[in-house]
C-alpha positions as CSV (number, residue, x, y, z in Angstrom):
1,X,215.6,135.1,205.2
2,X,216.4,138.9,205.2
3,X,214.3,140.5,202.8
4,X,214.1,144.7,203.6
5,X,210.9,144.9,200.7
6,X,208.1,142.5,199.8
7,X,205.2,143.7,197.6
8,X,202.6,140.9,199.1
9,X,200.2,142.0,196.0
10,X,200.9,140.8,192.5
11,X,199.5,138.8,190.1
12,X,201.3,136.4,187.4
13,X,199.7,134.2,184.3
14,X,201.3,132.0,181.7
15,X,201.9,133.1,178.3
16,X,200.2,130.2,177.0
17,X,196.9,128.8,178.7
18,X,196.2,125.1,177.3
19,X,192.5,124.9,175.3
20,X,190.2,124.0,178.3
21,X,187.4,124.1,176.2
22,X,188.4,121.3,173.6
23,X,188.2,119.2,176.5
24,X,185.8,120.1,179.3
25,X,182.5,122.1,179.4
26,X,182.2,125.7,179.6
27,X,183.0,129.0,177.2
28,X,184.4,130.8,180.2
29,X,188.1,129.2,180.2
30,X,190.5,132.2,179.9
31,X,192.8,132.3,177.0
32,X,195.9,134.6,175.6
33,X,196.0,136.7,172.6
34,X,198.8,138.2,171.8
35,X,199.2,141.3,170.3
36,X,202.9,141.9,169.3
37,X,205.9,140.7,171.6
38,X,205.3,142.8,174.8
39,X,201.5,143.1,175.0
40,X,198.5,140.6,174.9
41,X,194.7,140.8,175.9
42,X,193.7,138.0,178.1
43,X,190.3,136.6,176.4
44,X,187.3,135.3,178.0
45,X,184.1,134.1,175.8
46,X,185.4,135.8,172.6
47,X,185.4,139.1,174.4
48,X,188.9,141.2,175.8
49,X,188.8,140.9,179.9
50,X,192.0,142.8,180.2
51,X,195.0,143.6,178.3
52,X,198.6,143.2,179.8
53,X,201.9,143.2,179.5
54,X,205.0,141.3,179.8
55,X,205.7,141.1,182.4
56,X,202.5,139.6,183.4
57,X,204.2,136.5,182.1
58,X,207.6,136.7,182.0
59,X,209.3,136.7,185.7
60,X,212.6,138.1,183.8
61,X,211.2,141.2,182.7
62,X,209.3,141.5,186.2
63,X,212.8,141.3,188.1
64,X,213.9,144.5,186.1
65,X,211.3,146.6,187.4
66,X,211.9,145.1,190.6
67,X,215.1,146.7,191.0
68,X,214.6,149.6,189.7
69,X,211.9,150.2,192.0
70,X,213.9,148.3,195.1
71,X,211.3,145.7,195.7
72,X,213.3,142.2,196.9
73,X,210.2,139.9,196.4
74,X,207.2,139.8,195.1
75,X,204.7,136.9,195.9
76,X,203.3,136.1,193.5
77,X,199.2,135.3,192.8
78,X,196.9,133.9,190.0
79,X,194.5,136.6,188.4
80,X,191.1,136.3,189.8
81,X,189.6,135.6,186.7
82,X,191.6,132.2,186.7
83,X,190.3,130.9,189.9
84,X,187.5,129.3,187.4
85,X,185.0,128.8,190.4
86,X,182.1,128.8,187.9
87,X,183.7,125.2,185.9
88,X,182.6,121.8,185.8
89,X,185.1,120.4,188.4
90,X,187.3,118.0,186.7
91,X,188.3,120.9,184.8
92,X,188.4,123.5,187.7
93,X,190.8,120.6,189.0
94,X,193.1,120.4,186.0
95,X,193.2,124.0,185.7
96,X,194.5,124.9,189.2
97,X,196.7,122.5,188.9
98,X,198.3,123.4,185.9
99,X,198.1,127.6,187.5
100,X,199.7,126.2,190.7
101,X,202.6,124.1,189.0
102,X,203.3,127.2,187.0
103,X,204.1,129.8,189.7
104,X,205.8,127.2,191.8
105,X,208.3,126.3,188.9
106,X,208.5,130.5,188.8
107,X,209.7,130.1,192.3
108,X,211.7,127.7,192.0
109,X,213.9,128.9,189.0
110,X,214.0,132.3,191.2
111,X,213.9,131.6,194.8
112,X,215.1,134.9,195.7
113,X,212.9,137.0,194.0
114,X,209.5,135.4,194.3
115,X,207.2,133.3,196.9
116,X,204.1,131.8,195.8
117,X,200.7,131.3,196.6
118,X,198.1,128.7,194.5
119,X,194.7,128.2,193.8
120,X,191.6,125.4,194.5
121,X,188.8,124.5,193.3
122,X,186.5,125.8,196.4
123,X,183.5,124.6,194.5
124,X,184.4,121.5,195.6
125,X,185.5,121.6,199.0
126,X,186.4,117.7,198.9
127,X,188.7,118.6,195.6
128,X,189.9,122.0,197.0
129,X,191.4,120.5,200.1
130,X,193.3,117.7,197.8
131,X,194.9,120.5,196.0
132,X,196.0,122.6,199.0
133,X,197.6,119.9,200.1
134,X,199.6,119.2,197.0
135,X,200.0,122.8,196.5
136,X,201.4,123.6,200.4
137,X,203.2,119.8,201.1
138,X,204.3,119.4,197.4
139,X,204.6,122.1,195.4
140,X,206.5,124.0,198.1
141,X,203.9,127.0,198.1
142,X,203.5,129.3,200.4
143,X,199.7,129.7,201.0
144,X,196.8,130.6,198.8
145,X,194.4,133.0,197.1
146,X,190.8,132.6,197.5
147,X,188.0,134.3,195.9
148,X,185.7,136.4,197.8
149,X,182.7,134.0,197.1
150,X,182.1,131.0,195.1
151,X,179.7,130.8,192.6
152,X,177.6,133.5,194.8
153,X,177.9,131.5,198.1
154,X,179.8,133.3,200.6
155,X,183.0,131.8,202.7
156,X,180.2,131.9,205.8
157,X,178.6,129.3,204.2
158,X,179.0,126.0,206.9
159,X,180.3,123.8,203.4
160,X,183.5,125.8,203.6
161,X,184.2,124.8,207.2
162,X,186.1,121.8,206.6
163,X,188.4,124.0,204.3
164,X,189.1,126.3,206.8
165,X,189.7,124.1,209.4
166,X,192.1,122.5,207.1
167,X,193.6,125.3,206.1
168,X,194.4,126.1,210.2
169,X,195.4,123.2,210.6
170,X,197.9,123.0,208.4
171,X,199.2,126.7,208.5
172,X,198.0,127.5,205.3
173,X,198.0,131.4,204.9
174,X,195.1,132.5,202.6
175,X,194.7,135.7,200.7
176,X,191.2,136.7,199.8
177,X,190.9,138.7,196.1
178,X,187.3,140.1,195.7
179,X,186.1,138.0,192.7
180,X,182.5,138.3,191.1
181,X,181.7,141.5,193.0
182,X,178.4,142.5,194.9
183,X,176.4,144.8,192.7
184,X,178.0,143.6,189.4
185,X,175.0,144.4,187.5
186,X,175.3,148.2,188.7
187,X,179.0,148.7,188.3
188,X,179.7,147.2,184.8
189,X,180.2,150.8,183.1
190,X,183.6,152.9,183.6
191,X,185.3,150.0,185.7
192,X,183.2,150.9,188.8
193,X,183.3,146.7,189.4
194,X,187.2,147.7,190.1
195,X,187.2,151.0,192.1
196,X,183.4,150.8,193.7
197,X,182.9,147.2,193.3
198,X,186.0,145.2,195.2
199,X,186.3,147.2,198.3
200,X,182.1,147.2,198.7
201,X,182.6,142.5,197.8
202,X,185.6,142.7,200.6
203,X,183.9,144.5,203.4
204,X,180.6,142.1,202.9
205,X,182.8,139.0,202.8
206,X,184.9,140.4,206.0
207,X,182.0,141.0,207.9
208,X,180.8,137.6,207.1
209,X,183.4,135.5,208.2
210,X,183.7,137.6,211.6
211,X,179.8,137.5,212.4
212,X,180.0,133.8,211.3
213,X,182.6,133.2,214.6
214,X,185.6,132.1,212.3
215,X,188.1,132.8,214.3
216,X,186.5,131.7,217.2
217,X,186.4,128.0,215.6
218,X,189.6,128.4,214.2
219,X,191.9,130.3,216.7
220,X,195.1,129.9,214.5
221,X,193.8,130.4,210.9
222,X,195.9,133.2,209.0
223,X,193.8,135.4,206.0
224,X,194.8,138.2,204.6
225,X,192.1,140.8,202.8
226,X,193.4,142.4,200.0
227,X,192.8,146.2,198.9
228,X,193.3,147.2,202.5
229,X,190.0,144.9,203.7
230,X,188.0,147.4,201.3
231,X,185.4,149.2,203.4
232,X,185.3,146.6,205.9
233,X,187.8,149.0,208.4
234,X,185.5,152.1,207.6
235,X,181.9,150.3,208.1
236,X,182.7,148.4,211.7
237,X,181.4,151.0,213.6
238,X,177.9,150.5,211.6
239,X,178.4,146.7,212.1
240,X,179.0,146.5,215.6
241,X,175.6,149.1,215.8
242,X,174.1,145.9,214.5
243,X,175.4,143.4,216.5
244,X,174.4,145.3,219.8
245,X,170.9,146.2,218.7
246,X,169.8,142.2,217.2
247,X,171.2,140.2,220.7
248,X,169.3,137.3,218.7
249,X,171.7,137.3,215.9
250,X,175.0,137.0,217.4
251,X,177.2,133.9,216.4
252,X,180.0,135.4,218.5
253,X,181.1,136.1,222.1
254,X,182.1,139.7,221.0
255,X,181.4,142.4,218.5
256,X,182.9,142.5,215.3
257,X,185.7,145.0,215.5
258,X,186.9,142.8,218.3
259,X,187.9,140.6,215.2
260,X,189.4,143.2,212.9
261,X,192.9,142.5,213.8
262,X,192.6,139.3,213.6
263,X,193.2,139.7,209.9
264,X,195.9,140.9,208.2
265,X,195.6,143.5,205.0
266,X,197.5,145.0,202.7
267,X,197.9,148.4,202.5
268,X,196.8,149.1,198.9
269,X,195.0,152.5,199.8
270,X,197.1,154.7,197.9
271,X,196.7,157.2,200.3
272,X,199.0,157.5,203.7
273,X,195.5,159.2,205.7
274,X,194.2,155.9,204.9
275,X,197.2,153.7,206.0
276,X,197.4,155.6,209.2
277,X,194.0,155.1,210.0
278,X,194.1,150.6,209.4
279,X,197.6,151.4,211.9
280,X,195.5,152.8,214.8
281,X,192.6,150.7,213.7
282,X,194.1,147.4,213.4
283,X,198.1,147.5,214.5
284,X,200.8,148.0,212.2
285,X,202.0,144.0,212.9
286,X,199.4,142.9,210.5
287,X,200.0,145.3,207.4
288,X,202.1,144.2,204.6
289,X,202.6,146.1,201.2
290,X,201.1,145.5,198.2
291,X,200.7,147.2,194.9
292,X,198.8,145.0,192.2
293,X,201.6,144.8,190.3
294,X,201.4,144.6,187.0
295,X,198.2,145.9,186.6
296,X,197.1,149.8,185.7
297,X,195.9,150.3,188.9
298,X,199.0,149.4,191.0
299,X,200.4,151.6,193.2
300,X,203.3,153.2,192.5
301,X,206.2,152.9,193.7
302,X,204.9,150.0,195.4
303,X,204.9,151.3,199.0
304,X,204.1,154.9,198.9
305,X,201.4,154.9,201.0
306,X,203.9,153.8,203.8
307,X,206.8,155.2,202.9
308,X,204.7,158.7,202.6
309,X,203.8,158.1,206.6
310,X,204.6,161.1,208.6
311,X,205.9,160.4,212.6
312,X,206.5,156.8,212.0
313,X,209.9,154.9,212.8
314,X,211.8,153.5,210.4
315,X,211.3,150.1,212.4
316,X,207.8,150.4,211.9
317,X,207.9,150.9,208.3
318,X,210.7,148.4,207.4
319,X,207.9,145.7,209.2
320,X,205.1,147.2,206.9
321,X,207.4,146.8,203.7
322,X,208.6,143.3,204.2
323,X,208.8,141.9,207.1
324,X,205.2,141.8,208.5
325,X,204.2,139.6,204.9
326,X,207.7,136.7,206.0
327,X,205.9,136.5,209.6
328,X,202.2,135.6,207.8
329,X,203.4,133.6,205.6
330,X,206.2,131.6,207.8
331,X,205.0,127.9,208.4
């Protein structure tokens, strides 16, 4: 596939969401209100989560921008309010599926403008791992989102180990979206849960899974942290303090930042100091670009903080733009 731009980081939802509620437990089921044809709020418990806009739903309208901004492909993700992690499971099921079948008809009527990735149920490990399974030898898909926690319980937690050594073993590619963020209850004013909250959930959750030894047990497993791995890059040093000064609470042969670039990230950072620094820090083999795309707080144009780059080959770019994101997500 030759592919010059990718934007790794976008986010797509049906226009219409089927009533959850009539049929399984729970008031949290997302649902779609529209407010004329171009706009809707997406609604959660009676109560606007976010408003967007068409091309939120509609892939025809997203291929517009798409051009005019040069982006080739965009891969394309469920919004993390939909990964339902809090539902009664039958419904969590149900829902995923009908997410997952969704984006992978979207890529199906448009091969060359979108790739996909699904959801799971990870409060059900047993039911998450039947639905990556449809979702990756089925559906055609080509990896997954994740949440940043479930239900409170972080990806560390040893119940998610069969998942992940699934998900290895099959080559699934996995993109972890801060959901349901650390300090919720202090950054609920002025969208701080967005600007403060995500990159604070990220940089926890990273630092998790490399002080838990993940990629020690699972040499070949592929993740990707969004928002640039939040403060997880900026914090190592602090970590790796940590892990030299408490020998009794080492899980791993070496320090964390000896696992940074065993990730990939995308370079949401808006800011081409920042992307420089997660090139020196990490390599620029495991960057890809992503803007958030549709949402206010993309970046725009998708890419600037790489394109920006000062004293960096075009080589080195075109991999950051597109061709890093074919080689994570290549079976």
């Amino acid at each position: 596939m030759t592919v010059k731009r990718i934007d790794f980081h976008t986010h797509i939802i049906p226009l219409t969401i089927p009533e959850f509620e009539k049929t399984f437990e729970g008031d949290r089921w997302p649902s779609i209100k529209m407010l004329d044809e171009d706009t809707a709020n997406i609604m959660v418990q009676g109560k606007v989560f976010r408003k967007i806009s068409k091309e939120t739903w509609d892939p025809a309208k997203r291929i517009e921008k798409m051009k005019l901004e040069g982006i080739d492909m965009q891969v394309l993700s469920p919004i993390p309010v939909t990964l339902c992690y809090w539902a009664p499971i039958e419904g969590a099921v149900e829902f995923a599926k009908w997410q997952n079948n969704f984006i992978a008809d979207v890529v199906q009527e448009y091969p060359n403008n979108f790739l996909g990735l699904g959801t799971v149920p990870l409060q059900d490990v047993d039911a998450a791992i039947l639905e990556m399974k449809r979702c990756v030898h089925q559906l055609k898909l080509s990896g997954l989102e994740i949440g940043s926690n479930v239900n409170g319980k972080d990806l560390d937690d040893p119940c998610f180990l069969p998942f992940f050594e699934k998900a290895a073993q099959w080559n699934v590619p996995l993109f972890i979206h801060p959901c349901e963020m650390i300090g919720n209850e202090r950054t609920m004013n002025d969208n701080l849960s967005i600007t403060v909250g995500m990159p604070m959930e990220l940089s926890l959750t990273a630092t998790r899974l490399v002080w838990s030894g993940i990629f020690e047990k699972f040499p070949t497993i592929k993740i990707c942290l969004a928002h640039g791995g939040g403060a997880f890059p900026y914090i190592l040093p602090r970590v790796d303090i940590g892990w030299n000064s408490w020998p009794a609470l080492r899980k791993t042969e070496h320090p964390p930042s000896y696992y940074a670039n065993k990730f990939y990230y995308d370079v949401l950072v808006y800011d081409k100091g920042n992307t420089k620094y997660l090139m020196d820090l990490i390599g620029y083999e495991n960057l890809l670009m992503g803007s958030d795309d549709p949402f206010i707080i993309r970046e725009t144009p998708p890419g600037r903080a790489i394109l920006e780059l000062d004293d960096v080959s075009p080589e080195i770019k075109k991999a950051m733009l597109g061709g890093n994101a074919l080689h994570f997500l290549e079976k």
